[in-house]
DRENDREN-43506 format. One line per field, with one value per residue (C-alpha): x, y, z. Coordinates in pm, 1 decimal. Layout:
REM DRENDREN-43506
x = X,... $
y = Y,... $
z = Z,... $
This chain:
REM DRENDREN-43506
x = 5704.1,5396.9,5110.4,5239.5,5336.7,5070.2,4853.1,4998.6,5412.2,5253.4,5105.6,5370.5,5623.0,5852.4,5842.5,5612.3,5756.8,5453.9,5689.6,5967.2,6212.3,6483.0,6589.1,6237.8,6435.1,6735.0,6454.7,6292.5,6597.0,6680.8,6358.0,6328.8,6670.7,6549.1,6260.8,6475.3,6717.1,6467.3,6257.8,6588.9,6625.9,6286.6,6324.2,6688.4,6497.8,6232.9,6424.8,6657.4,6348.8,6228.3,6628.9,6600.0,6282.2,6336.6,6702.7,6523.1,6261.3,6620.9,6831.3,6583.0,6470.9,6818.9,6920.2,6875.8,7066.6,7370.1,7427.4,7726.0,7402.9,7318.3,7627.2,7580.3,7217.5,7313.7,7599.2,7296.7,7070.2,7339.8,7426.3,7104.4,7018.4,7288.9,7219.5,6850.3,6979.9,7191.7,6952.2,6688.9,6958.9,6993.2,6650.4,6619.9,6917.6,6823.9,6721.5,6394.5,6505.7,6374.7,6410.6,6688.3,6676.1,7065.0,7216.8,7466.6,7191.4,7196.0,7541.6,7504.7,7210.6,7399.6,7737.5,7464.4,7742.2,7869.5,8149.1,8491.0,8773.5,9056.1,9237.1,9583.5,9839.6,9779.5,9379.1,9441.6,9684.2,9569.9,9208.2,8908.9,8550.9,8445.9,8344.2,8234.0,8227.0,8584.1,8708.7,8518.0,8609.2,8998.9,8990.0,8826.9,9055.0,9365.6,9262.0,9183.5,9522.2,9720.5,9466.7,9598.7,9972.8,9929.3,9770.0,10078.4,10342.6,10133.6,10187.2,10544.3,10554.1,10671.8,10556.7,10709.8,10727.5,10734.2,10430.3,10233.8,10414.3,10282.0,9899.6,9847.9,9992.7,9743.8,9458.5,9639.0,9647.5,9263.3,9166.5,9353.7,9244.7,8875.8,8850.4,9147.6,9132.1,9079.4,8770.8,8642.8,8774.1,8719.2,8372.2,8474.1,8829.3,8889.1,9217.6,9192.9,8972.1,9192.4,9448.9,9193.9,9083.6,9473.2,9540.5,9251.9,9356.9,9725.5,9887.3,9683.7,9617.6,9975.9,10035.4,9769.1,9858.4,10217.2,10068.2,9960.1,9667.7,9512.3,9825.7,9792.5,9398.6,9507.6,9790.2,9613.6,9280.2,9237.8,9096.9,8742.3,8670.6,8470.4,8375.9,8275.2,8345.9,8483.2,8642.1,8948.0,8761.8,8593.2,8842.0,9005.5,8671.4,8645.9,8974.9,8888.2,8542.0,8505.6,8371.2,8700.8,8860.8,8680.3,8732.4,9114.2,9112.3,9384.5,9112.5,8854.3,9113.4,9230.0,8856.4,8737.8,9085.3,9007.5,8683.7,8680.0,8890.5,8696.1,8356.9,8333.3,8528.1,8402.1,8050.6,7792.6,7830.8,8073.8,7870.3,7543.6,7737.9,7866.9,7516.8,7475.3,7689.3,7599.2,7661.4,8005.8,8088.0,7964.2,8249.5,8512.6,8464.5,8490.2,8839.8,8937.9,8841.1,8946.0,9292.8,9334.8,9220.7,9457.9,9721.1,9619.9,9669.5,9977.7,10192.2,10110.0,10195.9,9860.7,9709.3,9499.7,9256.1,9504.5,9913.1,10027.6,10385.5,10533.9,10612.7,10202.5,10179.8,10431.5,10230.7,9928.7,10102.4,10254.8,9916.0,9770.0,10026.4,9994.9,9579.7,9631.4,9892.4,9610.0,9385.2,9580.8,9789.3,9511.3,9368.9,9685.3,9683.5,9298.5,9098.4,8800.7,8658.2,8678.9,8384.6,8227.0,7836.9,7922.7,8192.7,8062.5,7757.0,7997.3,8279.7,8388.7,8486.1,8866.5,8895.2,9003.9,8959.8,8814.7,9030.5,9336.0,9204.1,9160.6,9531.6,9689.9,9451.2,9570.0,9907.4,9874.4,9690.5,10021.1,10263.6,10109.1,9976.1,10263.1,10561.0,10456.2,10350.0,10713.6,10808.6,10615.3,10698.5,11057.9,11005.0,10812.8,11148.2,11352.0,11087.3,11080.7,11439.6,11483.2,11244.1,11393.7,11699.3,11540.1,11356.3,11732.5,11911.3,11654.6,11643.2,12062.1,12001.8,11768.7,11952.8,12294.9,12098.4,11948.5,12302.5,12428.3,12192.7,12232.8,12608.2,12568.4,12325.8 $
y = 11025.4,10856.1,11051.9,11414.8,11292.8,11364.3,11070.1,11145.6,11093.6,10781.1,10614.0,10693.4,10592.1,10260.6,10276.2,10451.6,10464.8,10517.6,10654.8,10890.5,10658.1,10609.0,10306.6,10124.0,10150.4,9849.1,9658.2,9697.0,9571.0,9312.3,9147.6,9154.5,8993.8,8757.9,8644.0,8640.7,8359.1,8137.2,8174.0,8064.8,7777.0,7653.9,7689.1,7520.2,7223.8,7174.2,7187.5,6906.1,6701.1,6792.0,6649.2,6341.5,6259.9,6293.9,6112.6,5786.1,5778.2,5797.3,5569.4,5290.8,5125.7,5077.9,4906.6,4582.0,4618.7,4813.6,4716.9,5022.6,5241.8,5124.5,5271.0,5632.4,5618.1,5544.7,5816.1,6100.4,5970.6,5997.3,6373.3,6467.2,6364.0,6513.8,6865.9,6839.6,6782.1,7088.8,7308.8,7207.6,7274.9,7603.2,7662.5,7493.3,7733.5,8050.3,8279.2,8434.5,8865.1,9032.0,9399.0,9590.5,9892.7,9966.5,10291.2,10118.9,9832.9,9989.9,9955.5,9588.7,9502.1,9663.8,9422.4,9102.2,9070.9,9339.7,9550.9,9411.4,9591.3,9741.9,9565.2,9463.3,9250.7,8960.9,9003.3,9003.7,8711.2,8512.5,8587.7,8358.7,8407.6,8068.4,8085.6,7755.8,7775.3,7852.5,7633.0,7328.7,7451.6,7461.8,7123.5,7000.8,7148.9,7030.4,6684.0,6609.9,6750.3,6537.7,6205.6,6263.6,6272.5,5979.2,5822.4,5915.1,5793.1,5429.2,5408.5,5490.1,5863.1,6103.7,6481.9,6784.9,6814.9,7249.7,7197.5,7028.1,7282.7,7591.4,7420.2,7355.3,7675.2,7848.3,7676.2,7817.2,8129.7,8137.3,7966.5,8225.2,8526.9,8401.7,8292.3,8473.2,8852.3,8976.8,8823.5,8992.3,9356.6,9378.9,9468.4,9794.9,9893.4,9947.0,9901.4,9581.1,9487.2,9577.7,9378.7,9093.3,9181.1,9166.4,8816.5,8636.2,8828.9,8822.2,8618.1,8300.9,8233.5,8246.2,7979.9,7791.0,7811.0,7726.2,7395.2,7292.9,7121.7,7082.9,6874.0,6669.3,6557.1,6454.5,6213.6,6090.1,6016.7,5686.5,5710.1,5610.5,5272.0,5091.6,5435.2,5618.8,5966.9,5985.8,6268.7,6270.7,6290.6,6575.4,6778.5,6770.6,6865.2,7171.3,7305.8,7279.5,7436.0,7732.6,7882.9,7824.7,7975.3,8304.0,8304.0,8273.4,8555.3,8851.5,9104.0,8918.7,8797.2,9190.9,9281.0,9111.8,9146.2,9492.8,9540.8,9425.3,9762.6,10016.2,9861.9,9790.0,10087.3,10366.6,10294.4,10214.6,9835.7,9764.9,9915.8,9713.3,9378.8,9447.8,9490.8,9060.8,8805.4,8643.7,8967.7,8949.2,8619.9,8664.8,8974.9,8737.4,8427.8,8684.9,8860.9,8492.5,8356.2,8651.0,8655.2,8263.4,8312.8,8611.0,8396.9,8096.3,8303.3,8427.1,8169.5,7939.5,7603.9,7410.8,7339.5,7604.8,7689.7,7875.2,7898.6,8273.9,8340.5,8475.3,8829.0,8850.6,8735.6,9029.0,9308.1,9167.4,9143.7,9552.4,9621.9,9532.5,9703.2,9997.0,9921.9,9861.2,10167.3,10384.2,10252.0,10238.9,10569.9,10808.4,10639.8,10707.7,11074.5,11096.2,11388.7,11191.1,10872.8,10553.4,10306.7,10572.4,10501.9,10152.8,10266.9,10592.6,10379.5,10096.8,10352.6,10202.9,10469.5,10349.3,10468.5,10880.0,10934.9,10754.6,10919.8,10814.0,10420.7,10527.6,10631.0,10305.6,10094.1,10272.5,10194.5,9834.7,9803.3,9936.7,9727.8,9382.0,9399.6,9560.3,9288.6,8978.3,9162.9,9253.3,8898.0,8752.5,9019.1,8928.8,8583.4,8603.4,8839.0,8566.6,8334.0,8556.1,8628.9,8271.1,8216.9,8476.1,8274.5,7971.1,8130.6,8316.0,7958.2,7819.2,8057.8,8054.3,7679.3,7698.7,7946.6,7700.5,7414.2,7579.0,7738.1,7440.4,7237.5,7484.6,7437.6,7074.2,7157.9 $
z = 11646.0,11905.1,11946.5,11892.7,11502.5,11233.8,11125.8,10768.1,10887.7,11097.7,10786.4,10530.3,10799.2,10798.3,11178.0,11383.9,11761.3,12014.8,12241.0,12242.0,12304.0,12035.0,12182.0,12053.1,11718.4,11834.6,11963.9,11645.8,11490.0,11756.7,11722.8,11310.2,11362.4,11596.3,11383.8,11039.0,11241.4,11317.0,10953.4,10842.5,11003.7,10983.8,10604.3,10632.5,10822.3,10559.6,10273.4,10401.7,10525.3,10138.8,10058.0,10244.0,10094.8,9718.3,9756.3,9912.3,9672.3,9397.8,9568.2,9701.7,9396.7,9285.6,9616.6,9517.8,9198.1,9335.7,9720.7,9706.3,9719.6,10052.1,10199.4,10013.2,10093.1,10515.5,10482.0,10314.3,10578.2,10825.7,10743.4,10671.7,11038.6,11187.7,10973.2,11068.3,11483.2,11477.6,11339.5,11568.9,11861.6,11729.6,11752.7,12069.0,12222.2,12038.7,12308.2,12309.1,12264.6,12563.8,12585.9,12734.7,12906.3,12948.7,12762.0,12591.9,12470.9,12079.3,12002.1,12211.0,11936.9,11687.8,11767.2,11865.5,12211.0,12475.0,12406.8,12484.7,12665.0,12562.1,12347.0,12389.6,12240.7,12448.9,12422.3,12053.1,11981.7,12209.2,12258.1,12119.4,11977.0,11830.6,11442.6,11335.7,10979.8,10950.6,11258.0,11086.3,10734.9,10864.3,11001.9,10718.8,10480.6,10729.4,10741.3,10345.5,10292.6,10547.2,10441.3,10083.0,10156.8,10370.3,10049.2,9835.6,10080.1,10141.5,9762.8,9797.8,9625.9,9746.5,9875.4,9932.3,10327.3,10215.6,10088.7,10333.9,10589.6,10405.9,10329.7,10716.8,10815.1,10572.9,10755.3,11093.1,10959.8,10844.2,11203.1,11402.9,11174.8,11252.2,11589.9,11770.4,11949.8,11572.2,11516.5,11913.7,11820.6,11433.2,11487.6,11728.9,11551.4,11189.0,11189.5,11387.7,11090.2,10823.5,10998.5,11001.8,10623.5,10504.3,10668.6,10486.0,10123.2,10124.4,10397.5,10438.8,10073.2,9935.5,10200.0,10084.3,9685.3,9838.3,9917.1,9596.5,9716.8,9309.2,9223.7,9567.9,9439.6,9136.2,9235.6,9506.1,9362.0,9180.7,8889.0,8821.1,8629.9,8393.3,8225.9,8532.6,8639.0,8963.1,9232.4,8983.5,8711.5,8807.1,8930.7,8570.8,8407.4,8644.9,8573.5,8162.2,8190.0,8054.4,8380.6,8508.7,8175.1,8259.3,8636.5,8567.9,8330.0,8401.0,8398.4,8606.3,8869.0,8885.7,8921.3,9211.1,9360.2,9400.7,9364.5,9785.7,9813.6,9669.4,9644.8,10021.6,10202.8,9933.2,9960.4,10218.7,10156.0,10421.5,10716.2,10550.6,10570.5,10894.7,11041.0,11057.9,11157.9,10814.4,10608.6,10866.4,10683.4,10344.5,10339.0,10487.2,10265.6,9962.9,10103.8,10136.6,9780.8,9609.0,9740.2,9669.2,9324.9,9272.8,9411.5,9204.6,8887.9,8983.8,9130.0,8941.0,9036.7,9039.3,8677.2,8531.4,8236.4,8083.3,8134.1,8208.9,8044.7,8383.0,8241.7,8227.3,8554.8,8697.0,8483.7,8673.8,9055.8,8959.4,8840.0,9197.6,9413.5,9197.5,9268.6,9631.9,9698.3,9544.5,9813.1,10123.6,10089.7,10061.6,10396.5,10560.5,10470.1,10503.7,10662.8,10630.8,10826.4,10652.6,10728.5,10964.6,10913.8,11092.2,11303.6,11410.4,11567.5,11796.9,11823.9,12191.6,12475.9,12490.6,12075.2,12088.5,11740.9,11478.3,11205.3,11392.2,11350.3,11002.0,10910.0,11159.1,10899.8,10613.3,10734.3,10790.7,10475.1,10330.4,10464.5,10489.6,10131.8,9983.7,10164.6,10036.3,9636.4,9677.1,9750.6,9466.2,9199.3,9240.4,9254.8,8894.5,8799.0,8851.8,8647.9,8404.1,8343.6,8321.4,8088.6,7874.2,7873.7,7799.4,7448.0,7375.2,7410.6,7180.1,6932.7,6909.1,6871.1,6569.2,6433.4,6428.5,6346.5,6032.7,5903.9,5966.6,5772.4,5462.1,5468.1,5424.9,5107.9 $
């Protein structure tokens, strides 16, 4: 390391520090962070110039043929524009990285925002730390919903008021999760993040499969004329493909259900995707998917590729609790760390021990997973009870209608 190292360790070296001052290293990092952002962006802003280009050259010469065009071509111009704008305001507000001097200035790089204080309950419910991807996302998702049940009820149907109550308090629960105290303390406490981490895989998307939002498209879309393919259309297709045949698969819905358990917290995957805000997302959008298609498969109320007798679908909902126990237990009776190579670096002065963190996350990773399994493996008892009454009362009816048909022979 500087000038006392050999000039063999400085060449074969990744980084060669001219000084002896570890810190160089989280400027190293803060800067190659720094310069990544705004590569990204620039490359974001060309390829949507790039966009905006080829979709004018499309859409022009058919103009005059099809005046609908000119609307669709304003509206990509439009959000094109306004996608190009905020990009260059990101640029425009991205701060240049100066260098900090400050003890504490690694694990500051290392969390891209200063430590927060100690947490408590009112810091944590009530806090905020803006995320716009799922603030927007949530809106989005909030507003579609509500648009199409205003749809329905202008044509005079009718729509569950349950079911718009659970969608929109889904979308609560993923805003909140996201952008509340959770989102500010997640980075610093593991079992702050588990708490986050069970809220976007079990909580929020049983709420939103509650809501049905599938069967709300369909009856709500028109359907598209004169031989055209339209939203509705479209929908149906994706639900037939057979990419959504294998996505919906027991196994494959079981895989990637769990696979966020031990894949991230056994290896060194978690504390890699923790060490970017985008890595921070990427991990959240999967817990997120993966519990709505788990939920999806299991419930079962939307259409689907395939139809799951519901004794199948209570195998698959023991299988996961029996998955999940095997996860969460060990962690509350663990000797060892959990997630230590990324909380061992931000480990804030107000956390004791981090093994203690470990065993309250094991603990919460218990009980919120396990409640609502519980919930839905006796709601698909009760489905499946009753469907073994159904297949009893029809086979005692075949059986009378046949001997009575060969007494009348």
């Amino acid at each position: 390391m500087g000038a006392a190292g050999t000039d063999v360790a400085i060449e074969t070296a990744d980084i060669a520090l001219m000084t002896d001052d570890l810190l160089k290293i989280a400027e190293a990092i803060r800067l190659s962070r720094a310069t990544l952002r705004t590569i990204r962006q620039n490359v974001a802003i060309a390829l949507l110039v790039v966009a905006a280009a080829y979709l004018r050259r499309k859409l022009l010469p058919q103009i005059e043929t099809r005046r609908r065009n000119v609307v669709g071509l304003v509206g990509l111009e439009l959000g094109l524009l306004a996608l190009a704008g905020g990009f260059a305001v990101a640029l425009a507000v991205t701060p240049y990285p100066r260098a900090q001097n400050s003890a504490i200035s690694m694990v500051e790089q290392l969390l891209g925002t200063t430590m927060p204080e100690a947490p408590t309950w009112t810091g944590v419910v009530l806090g905020w730390q803006f995320e716009p991807l799922f603030m927007v996302g949530g809106i989005a998702a909030a507003a579609l919903y509500v648009a199409g049940v205003v749809r329905l009820r202008a044509r005079g149907a009718k729509w569950p008021l349950g079911r718009t109550i659970a969608w929109l308090a889904g979308v609560v629960a993923i805003i909140w999760t996201t952008n509340s105290g959770l989102a500010v303390y997640s980075p610093v406490s593991f079992s702050i993040h588990m708490l986050q981490h069970m809220m976007l895989s079990m909580i929020a998307p049983i709420l939103l499969v509650l809501g049905t939002p599938i069967t709300l498209a369909l009856r709500a879309l028109r359907p598209g004329g004169h031989g055209r393919r339209g939203p509705r259309e479209w929908i149906v297709w994706a639900i037939n493909s057979p990419v959504a045949k294998f996505v919906t698969h027991p196994l494959w819905v079981l895989f990637i259900f769990t696979v966020g358990l031990y894949g991230l917290y056994y290896t060194s995957l978690f504390a890699w995707l923790m060490g970017s805000h985008l890595g921070h997302l990427v991990m959240q959008v999967h817990f997120l998917l993966a519990g709505y298609l788990f939920a999806y498969v299991v419930i079962g109320l939307d259409p689907a590729p395939r139809v799951l007798p519901p004794w199948l679908r209570m195998v698959m909902v023991l299988i996961a609790m029996s998955l999940h126990s095997f996860f969460a237990v060990p962690m509350m009776m663990s000797d060892v760390v959990f997630a230590g190579d990324w909380y061992g670096l931000v480990q804030p002065p107000w956390t004791e021990s981090l093994l203690t963190d470990t065993r309250t996350a094991g603990g919460i990773a218990w009980a919120i997973a396990e409640i609502p399994s519980l919930m839905l493996l006796l709601a698909l008892a009760a489905l499946t009870a009753l469907f073994l009454c159904t297949m009893y009362n029809w086979i005692v009816l075949a059986s009378a209608s046949t001997s009575l048909a060969l007494s009348r022979q």
